[in-house]
C-alpha positions in Angstrom: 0.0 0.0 0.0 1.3 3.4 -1.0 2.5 5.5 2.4 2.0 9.2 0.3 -1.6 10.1 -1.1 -2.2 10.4 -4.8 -4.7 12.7 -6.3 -6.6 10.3 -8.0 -6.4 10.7 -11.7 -9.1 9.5 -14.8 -8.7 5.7 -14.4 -11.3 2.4 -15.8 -12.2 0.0 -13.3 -14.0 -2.9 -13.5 -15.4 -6.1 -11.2 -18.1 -8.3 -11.1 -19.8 -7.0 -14.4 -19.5 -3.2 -13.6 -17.1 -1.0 -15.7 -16.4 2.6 -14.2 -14.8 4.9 -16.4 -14.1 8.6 -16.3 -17.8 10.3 -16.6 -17.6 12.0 -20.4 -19.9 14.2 -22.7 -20.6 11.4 -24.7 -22.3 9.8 -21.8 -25.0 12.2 -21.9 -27.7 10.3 -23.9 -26.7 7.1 -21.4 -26.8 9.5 -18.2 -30.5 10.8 -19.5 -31.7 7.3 -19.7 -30.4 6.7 -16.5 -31.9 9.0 -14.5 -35.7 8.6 -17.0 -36.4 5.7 -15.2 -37.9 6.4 -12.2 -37.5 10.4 -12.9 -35.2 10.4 -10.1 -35.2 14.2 -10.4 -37.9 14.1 -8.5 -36.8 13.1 -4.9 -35.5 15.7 -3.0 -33.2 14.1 -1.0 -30.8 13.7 -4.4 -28.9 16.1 -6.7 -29.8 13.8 -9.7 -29.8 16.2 -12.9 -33.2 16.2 -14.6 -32.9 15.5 -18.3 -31.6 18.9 -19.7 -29.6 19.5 -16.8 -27.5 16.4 -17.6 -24.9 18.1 -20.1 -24.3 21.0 -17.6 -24.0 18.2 -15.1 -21.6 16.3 -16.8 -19.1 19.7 -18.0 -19.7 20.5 -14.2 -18.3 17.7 -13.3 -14.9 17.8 -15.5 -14.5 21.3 -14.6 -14.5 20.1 -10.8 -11.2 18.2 -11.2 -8.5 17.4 -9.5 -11.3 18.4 -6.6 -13.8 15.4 -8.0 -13.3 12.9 -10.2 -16.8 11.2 -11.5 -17.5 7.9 -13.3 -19.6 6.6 -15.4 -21.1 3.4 -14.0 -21.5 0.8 -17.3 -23.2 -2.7 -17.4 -19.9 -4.3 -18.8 -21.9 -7.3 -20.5 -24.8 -4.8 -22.5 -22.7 -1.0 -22.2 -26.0 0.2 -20.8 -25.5 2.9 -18.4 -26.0 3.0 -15.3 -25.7 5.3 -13.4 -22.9 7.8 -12.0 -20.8 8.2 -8.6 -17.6 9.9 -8.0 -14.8 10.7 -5.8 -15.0 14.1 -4.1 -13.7 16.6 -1.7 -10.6 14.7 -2.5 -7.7 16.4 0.1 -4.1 15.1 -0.7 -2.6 16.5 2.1 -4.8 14.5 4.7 -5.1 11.2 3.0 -8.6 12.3 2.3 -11.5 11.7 -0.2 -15.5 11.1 -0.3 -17.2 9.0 -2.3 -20.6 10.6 -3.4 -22.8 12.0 -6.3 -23.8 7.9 -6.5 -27.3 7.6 -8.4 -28.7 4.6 -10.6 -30.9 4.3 -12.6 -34.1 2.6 -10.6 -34.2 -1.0 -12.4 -30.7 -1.4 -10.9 -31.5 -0.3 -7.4 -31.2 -3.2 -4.6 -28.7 -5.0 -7.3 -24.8 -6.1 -6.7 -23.9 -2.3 -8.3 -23.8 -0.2 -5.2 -21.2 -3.0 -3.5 -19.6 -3.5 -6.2 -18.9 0.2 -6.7 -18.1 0.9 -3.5 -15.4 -2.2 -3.2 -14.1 -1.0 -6.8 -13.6 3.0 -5.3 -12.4 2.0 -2.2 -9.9 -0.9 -3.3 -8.5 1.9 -5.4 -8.7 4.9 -2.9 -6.9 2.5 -0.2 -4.5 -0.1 -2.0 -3.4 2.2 -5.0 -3.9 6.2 -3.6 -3.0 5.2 -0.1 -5.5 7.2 1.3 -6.0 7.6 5.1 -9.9 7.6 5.0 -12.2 7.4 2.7 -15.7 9.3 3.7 -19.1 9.0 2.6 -22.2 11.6 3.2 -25.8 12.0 2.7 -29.5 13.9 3.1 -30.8 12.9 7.1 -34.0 12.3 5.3 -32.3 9.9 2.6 -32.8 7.0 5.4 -32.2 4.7 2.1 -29.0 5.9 1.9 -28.0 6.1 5.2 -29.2 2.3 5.4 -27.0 1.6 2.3 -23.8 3.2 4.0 -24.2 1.5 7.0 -24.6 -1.7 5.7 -20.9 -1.1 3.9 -19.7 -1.0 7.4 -18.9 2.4 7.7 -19.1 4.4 10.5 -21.3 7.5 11.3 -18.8 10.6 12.4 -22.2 12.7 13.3 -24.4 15.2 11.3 -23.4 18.6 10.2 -26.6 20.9 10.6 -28.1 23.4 8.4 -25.0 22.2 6.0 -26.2 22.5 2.5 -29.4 23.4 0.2 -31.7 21.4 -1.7 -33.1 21.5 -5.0 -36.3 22.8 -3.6 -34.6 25.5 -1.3 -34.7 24.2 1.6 -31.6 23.6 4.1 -30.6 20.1 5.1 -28.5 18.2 7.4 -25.2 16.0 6.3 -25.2 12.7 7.9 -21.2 12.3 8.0 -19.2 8.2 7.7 -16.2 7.3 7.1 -14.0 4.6 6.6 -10.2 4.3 7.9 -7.5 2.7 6.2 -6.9 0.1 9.6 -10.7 -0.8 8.9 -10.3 -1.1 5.1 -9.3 -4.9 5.0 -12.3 -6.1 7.5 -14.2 -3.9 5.2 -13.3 -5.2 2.0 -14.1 -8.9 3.5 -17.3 -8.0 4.3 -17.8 -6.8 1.0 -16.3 -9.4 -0.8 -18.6 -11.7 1.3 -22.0 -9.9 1.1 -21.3 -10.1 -3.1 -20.8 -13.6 -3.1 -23.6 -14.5 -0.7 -25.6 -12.6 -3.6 -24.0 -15.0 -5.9 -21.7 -12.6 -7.4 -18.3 -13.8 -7.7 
């Protein structure tokens, strides 16, 4: 494992079915789809663009960089996209990045993805980055999500209050977890568990 902290840089991954690679303009069309089905615009508790937002979205999201880097999330076996999550608030100095901005599109909600994602970024952020801790955040009303984090084994730092607007103006609360780099390997059992007790090997 690296001892010094790399900013990450555009890079493919791939596991269990699931390519990431570095979100593009020529995933627009894919990223529109994505977020169609189930108009996931519509929930508040997400920053999902709705479908002429998504090209603003995606040059928002290059322009970010080195702060963010976002992927693409790909059905390897089809090319169908997915969905999109990134690494964010990345901090060299500390060893320090999120992972965030995850959405999918609904008919692969409750599937191997989100685990899969989440051991691909973190295998990555830990093993080849070195990074100290790798944190994870979310709407206190997005109990979905909060239930998802927790289930990766992360553990809740607290809740930063009035932290951050919503699409429909109103001010929510950040529900803060992290991961450390001395819990990453009973982490990435756990994952490596959960997907094959969901028959993905």
């Amino acid at each position: 494992m690296s001892t010094q902290f790399d900013t990450p840089l555009p890079v493919t991954l791939e596991l269990h079915g699931v390519r990431l690679e570095p979100l593009a303009p020529h995933h627009a069309d894919g990223l529109r789809a994505a977020a169609s089905d189930g108009e996931l615009w519509q929930l508040r508790v997400t920053s999902v663009p709705e479908p002429h937002e998504v090209d603003a979205y995606i040059f928002k999201a290059i322009e970010q960089r080195p702060v963010r880097l976002a992927f693409a999330v790909i059905d390897s076996a089809s090319g169908v996209l997915i969905g999109t999550t990134s690494y964010h608030d990345i901090v060299p100095a500390i060893g320090r990045a999120e992972i965030g901005y995850t959405w999918y599109a609904k008919r692969w909600q409750r599937t191997h993805v989100n685990t899969t994602c989440k051991l691909l970024l973190m295998t990555h952020a830990f093993e080849t980055l070195g990074a100290a801790l790798v944190g994870l955040r979310t709407d206190n009303f997005n109990h979905a999500s909060q239930a998802a984090i927790e289930r990766l084994g992360a553990r809740k730092d607290g809740v930063l209050r009035h932290h951050a607007l919503r699409r429909d103006g109103t001010v929510r609360d950040t529900v803060m977890y992290s991961i450390t780099a001395g819990e990453w390997p009973e982490i990435k059992a756990h994952l490596r568990d959960k997907l094959a007790r969901h028959g993905v090997r």
